[in-house]
Backbone as JSON, one array per atom type, in Angstrom:
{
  "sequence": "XXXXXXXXXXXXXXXXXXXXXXXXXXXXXXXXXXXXXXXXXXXXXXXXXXXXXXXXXXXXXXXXXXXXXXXXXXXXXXXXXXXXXXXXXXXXXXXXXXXXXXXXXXXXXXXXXXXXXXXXXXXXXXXXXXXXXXXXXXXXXXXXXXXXXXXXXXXXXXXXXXXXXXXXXXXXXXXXXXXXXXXXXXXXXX",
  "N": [[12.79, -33.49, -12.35], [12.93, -31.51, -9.54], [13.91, -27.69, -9.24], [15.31, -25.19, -8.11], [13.98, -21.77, -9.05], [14.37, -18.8, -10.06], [12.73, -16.16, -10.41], [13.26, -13.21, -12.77], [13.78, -10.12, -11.05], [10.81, -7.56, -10.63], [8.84, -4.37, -11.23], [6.0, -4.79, -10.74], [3.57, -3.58, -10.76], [3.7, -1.12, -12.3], [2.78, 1.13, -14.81], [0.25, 0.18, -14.23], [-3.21, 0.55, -13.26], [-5.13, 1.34, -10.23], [-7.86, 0.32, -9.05], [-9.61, 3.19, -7.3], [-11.22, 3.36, -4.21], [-11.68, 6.41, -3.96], [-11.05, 9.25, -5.26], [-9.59, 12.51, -5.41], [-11.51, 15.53, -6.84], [-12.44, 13.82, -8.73], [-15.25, 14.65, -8.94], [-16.36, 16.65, -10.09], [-14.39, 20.0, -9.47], [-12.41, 20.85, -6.79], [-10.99, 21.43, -3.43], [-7.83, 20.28, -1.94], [-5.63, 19.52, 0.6], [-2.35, 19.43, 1.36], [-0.14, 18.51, 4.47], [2.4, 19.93, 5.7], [4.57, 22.19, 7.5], [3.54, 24.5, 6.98], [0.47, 24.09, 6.21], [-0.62, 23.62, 3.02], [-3.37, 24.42, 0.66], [-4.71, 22.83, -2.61], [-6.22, 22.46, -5.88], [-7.77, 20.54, -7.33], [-9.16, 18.5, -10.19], [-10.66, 16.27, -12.38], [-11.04, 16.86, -14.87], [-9.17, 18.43, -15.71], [-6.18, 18.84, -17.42], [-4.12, 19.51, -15.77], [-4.46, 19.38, -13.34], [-5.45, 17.22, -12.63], [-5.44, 13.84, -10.94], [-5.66, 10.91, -11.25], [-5.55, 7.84, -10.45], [-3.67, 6.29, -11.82], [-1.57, 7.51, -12.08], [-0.24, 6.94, -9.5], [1.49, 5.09, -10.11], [3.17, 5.34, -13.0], [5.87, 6.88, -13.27], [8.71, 7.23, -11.6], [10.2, 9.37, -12.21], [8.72, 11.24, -13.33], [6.4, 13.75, -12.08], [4.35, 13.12, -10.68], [1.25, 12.06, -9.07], [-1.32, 9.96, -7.2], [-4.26, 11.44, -5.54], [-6.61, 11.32, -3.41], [-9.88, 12.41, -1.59], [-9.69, 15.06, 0.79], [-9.26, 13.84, 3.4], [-10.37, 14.56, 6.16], [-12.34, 16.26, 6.03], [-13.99, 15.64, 3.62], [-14.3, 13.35, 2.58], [-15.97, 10.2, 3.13], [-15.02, 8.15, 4.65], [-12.94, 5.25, 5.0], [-10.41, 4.5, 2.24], [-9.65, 2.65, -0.17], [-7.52, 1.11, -2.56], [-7.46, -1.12, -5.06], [-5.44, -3.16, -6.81], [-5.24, -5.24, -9.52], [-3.47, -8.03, -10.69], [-3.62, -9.36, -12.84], [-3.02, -12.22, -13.02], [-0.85, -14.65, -11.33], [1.71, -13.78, -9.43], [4.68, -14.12, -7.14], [5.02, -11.86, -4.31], [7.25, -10.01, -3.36], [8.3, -7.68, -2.17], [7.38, -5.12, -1.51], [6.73, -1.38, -2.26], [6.3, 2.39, -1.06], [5.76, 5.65, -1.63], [4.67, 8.46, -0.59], [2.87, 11.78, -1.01], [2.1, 13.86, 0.59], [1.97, 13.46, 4.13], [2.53, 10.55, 5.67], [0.09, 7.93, 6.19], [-2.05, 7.44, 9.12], [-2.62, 4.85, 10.09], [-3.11, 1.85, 8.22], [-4.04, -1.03, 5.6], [-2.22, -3.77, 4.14], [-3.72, -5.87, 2.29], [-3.9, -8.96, 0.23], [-5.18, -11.73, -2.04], [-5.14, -14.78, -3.13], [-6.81, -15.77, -5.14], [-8.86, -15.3, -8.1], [-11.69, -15.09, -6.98], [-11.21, -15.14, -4.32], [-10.67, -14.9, -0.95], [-10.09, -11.68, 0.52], [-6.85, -10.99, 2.17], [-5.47, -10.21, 4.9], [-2.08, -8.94, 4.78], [-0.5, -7.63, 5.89], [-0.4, -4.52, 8.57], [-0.27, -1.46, 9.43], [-0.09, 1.21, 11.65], [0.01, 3.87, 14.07], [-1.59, 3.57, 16.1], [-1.51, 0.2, 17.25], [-3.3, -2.01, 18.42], [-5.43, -0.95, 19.17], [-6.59, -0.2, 16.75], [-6.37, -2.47, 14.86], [-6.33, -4.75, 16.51], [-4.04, -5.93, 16.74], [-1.04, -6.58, 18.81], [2.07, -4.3, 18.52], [4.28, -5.57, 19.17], [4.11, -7.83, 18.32], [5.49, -10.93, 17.15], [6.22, -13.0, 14.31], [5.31, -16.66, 14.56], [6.88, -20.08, 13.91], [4.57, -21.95, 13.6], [2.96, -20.41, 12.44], [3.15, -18.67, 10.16], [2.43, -17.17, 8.05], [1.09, -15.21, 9.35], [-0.37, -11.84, 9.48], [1.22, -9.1, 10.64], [1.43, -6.08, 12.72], [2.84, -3.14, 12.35], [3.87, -0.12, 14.02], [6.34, 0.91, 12.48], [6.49, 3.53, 10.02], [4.76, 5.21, 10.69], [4.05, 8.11, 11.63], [4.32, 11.28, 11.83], [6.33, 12.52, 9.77], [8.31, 12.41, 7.08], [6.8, 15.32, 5.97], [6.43, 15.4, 2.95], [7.54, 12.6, 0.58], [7.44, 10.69, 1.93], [8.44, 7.27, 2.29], [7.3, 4.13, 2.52], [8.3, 0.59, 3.62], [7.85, -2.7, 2.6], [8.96, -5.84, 3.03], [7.67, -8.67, 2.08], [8.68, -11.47, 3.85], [10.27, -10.92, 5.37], [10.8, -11.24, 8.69], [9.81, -13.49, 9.18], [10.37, -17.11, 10.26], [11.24, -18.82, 8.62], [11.95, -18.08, 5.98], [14.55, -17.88, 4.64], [14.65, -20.43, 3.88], [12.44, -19.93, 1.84], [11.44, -20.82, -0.21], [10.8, -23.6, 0.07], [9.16, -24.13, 1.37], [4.99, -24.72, 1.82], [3.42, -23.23, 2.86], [4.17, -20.76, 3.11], [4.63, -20.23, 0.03], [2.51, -19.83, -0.96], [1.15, -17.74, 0.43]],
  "CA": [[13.59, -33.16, -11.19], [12.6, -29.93, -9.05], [14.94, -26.95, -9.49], [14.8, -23.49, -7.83], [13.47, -21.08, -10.29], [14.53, -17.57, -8.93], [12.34, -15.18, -11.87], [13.5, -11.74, -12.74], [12.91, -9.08, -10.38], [9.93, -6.81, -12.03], [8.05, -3.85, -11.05], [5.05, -5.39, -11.53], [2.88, -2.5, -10.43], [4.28, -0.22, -13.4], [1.62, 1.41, -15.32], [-0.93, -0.39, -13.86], [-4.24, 1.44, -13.01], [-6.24, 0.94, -9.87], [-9.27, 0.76, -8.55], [-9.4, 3.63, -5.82], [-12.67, 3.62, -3.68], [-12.06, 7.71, -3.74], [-10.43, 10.32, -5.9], [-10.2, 14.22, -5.27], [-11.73, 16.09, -8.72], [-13.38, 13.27, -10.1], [-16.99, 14.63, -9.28], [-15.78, 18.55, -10.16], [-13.22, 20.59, -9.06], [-12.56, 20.39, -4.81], [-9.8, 21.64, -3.07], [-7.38, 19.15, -1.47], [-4.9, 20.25, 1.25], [-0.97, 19.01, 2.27], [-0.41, 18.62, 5.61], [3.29, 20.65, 5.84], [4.53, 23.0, 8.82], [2.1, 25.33, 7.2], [-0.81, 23.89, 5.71], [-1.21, 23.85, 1.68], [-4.52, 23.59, -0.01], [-4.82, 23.56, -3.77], [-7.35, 22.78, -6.42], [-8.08, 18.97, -8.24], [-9.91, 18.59, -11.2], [-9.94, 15.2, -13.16], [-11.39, 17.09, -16.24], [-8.32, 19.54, -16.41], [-5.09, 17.29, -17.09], [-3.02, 20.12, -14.77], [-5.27, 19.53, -11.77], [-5.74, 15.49, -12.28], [-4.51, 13.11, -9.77], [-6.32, 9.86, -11.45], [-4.98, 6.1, -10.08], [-3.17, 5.73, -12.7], [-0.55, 8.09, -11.71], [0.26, 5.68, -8.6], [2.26, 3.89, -11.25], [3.65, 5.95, -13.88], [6.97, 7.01, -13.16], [9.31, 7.88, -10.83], [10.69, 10.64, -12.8], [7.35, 11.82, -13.61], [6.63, 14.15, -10.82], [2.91, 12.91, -10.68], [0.36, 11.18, -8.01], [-2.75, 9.68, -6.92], [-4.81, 11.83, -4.46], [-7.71, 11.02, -2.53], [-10.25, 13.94, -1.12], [-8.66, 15.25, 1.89], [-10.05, 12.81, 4.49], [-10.93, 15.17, 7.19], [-13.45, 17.24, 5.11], [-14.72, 15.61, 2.39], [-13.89, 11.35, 2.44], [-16.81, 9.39, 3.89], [-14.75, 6.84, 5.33], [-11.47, 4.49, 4.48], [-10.06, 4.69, 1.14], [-9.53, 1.52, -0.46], [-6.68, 0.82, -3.64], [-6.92, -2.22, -5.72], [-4.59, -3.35, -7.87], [-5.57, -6.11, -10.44], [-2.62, -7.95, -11.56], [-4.42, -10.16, -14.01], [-1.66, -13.66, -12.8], [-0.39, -14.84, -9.83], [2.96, -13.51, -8.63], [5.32, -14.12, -5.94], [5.18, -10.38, -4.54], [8.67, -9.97, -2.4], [8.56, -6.24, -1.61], [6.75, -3.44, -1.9], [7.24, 0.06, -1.83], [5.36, 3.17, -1.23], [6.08, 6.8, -1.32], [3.64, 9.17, -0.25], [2.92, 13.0, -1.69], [2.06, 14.37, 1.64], [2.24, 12.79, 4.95], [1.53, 8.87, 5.34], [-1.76, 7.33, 7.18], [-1.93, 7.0, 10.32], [-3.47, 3.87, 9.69], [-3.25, 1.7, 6.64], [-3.35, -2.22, 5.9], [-2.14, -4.06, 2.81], [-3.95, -7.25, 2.08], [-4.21, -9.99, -1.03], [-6.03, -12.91, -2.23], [-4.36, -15.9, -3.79], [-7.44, -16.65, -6.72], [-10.32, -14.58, -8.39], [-12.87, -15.21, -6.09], [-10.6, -15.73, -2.98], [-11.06, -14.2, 0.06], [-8.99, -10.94, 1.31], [-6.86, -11.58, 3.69], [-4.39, -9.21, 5.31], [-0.81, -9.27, 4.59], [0.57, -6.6, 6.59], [-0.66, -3.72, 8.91], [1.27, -0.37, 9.74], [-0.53, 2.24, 12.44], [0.25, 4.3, 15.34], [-2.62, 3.18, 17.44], [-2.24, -1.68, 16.4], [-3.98, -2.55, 19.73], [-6.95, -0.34, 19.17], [-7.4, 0.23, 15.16], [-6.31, -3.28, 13.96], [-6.72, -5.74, 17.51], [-3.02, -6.74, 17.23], [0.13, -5.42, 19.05], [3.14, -4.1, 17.77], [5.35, -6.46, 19.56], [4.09, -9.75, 18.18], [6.44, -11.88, 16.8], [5.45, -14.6, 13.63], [6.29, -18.34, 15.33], [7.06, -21.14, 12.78], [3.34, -22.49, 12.98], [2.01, -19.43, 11.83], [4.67, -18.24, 9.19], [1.63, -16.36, 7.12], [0.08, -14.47, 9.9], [-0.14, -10.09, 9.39], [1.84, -8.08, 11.8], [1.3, -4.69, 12.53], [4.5, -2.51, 12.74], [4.38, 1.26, 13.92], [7.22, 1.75, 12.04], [6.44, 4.25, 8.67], [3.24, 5.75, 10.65], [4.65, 8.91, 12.16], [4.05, 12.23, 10.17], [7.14, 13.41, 9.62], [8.46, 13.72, 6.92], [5.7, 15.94, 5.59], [6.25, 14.7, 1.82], [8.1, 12.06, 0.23], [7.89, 9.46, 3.03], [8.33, 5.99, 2.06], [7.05, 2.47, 3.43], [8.67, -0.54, 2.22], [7.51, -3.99, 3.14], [9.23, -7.24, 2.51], [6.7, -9.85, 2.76], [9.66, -12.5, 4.03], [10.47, -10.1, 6.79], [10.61, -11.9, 10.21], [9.7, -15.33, 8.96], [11.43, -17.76, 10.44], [11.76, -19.86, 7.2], [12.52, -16.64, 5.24], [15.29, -18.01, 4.27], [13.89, -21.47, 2.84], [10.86, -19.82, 1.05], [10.85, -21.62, -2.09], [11.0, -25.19, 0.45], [7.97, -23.88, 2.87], [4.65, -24.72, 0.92], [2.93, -22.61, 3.02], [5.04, -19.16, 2.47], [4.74, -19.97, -1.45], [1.11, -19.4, -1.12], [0.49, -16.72, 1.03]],
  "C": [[13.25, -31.75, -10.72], [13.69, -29.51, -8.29], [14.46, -25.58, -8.57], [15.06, -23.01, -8.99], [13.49, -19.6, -9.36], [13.7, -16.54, -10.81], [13.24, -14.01, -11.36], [13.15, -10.91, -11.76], [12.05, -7.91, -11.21], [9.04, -5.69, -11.3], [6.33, -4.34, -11.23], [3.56, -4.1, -11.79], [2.49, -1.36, -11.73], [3.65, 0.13, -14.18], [0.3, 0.82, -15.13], [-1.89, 0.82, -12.94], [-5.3, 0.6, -11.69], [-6.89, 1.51, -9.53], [-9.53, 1.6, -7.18], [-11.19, 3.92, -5.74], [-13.06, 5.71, -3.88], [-10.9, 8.75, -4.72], [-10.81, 11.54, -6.13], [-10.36, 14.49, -6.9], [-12.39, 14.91, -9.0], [-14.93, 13.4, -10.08], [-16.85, 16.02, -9.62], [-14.48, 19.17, -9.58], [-13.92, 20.62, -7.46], [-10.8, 21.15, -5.02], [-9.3, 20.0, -1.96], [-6.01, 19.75, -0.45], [-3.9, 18.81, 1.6], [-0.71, 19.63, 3.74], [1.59, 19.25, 5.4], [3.61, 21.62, 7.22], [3.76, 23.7, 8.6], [1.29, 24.74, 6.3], [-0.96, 24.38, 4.49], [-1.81, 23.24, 1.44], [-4.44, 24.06, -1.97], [-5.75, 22.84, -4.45], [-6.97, 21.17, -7.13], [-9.13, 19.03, -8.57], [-9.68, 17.4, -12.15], [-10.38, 15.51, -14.61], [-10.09, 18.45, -16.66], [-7.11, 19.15, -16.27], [-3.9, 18.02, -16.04], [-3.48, 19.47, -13.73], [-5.32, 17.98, -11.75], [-4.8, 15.25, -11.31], [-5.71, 11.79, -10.05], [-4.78, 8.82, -10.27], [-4.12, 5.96, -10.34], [-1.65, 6.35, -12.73], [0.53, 7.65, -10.3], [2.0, 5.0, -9.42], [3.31, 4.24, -12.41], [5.15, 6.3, -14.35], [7.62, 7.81, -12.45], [10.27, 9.44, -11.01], [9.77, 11.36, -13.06], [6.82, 12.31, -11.87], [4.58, 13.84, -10.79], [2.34, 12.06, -9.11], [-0.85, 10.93, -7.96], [-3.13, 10.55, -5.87], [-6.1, 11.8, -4.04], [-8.0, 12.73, -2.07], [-9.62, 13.91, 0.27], [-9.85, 14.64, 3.26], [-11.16, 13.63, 5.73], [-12.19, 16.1, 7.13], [-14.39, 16.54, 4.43], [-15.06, 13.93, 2.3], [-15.05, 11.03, 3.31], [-16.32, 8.67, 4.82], [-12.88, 6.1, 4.73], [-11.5, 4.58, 2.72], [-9.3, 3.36, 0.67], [-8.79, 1.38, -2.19], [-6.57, -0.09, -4.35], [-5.92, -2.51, -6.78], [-5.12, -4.95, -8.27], [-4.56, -6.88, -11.08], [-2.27, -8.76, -12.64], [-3.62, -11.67, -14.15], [-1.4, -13.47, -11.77], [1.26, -14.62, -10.11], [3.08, -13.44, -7.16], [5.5, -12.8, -5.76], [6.18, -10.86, -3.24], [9.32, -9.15, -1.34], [7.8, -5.18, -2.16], [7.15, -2.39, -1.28], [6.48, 1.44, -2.17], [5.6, 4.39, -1.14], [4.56, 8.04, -1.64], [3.67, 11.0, -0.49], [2.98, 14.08, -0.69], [2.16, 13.16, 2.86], [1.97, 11.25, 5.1], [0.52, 8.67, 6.29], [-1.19, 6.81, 8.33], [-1.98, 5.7, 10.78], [-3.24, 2.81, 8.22], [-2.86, -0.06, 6.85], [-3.06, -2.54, 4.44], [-2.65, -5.5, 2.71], [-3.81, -7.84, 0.46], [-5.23, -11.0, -1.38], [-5.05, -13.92, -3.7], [-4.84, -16.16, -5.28], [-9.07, -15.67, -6.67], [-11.09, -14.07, -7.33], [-12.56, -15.33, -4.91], [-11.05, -15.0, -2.04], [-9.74, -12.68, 0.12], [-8.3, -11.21, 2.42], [-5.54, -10.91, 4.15], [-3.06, -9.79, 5.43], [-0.04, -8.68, 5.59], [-0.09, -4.92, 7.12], [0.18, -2.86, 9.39], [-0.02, 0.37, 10.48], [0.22, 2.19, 13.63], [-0.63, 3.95, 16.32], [-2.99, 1.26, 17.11], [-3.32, -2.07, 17.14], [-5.37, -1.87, 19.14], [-7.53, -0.51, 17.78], [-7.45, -1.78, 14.83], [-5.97, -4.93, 15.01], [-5.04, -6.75, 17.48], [-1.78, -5.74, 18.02], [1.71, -5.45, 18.59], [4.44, -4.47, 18.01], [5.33, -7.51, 19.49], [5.17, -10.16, 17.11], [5.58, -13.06, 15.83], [6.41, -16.1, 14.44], [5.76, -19.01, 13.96], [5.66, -22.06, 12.39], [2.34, -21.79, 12.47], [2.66, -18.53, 11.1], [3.47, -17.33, 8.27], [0.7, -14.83, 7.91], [0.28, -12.78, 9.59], [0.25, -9.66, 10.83], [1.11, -6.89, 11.95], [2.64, -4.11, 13.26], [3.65, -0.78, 12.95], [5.26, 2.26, 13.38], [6.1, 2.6, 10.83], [4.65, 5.44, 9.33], [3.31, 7.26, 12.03], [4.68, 10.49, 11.1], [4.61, 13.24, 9.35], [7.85, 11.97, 8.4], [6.55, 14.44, 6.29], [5.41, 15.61, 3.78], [7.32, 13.98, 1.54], [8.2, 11.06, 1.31], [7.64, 8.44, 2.47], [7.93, 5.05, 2.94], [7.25, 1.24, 2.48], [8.71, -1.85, 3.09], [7.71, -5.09, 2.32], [8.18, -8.36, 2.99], [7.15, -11.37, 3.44], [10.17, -12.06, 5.22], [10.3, -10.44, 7.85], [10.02, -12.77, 10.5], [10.66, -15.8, 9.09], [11.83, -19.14, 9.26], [12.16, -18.84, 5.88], [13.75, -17.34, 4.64], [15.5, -19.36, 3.57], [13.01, -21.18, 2.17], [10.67, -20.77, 0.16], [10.61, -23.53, -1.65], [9.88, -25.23, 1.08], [6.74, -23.16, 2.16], [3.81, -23.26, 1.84], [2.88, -20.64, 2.93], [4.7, -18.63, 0.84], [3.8, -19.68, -1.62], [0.6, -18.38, -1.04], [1.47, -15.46, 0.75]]
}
């Protein structure tokens, strides 16, 4: 007989280490600058455990005054900066949540993949410029035959505050079956 099965809610994230395409200090010491009313730069080093800012600090703990930092884009970064997370099983992910050390990206998408080898395939876009960076606009609406498609919201992409800004994305969020998920095979998938 088929039952709803509501699991635990779980950080799942929670010491987990990923894969960032870029991290300030890990080829020597670099400076790395916060964007603030006035402009602080200071020093990352992934061989001196004051100065680190590995991945792995993403994850660690919210009491733990720690972070991940990337080289400061405008200087030093080749290009986009890319985060994997690995989470070695399939979970239903429900919500995420992101808090940022200095300002958040102007820019930024979050995608998944269902299986190993799957494809990427965008979950959810956030910028100030959707139309231009990411070819959708920030007034589309999901309709009931396309209950999986990626939005892009403007909200969280504004550069105030200057640290501690959060972005928190329910992936159920303005589906119109949102409220059957566990009945709508196509939701349980994507």
């Amino acid at each position: 007989q088929p039952q709803r099965c509501v699991p635990p809610f779980k950080n799942i994230a929670f010491n987990l280490e990923a894969d960032a395409t870029n991290t300030c200090g890990s080829e020597g010491p670099e400076e790395y600058c916060l964007r603030s009313p006035r402009q602080s730069c200071k020093n990352c080093d992934a061989n001196d455990p004051d100065k680190a800012h590995p991945s792995r600090y993403m994850t660690d703990s919210k009491w733990n005054p720690t972070w991940w930092q990337s080289q400061t884009l405008n200087k030093l970064a080749p290009g986009p900066v890319n985060l994997t997370f690995h989470l070695g099983r399939a979970y239903e992910i429900t919500y995420i949540r992101m808090t940022f050390q200095s300002i958040r990206p102007e820019s930024f998408a979050i995608y998944k993949r269902t299986s190993k080898d799957g494809a990427w395939v965008p979950l959810q876009y956030f910028s100030s410029s959707c139309e231009s960076t990411y070819g959708h606009s920030s007034r589309e609406l999901i309709t009931i035959e396309d209950e999986t498609k990626a939005l892009c919201t403007e909200r969280f992409s504004d550069m105030y505050p200057y640290s501690g800004g959060n972005v928190v994305f329910s992936t159920l969020e303005g589906r119109p079956s949102a409220w059957r998920a566990d009945q709508n095979k196509a939701l349980q998938v994507s």
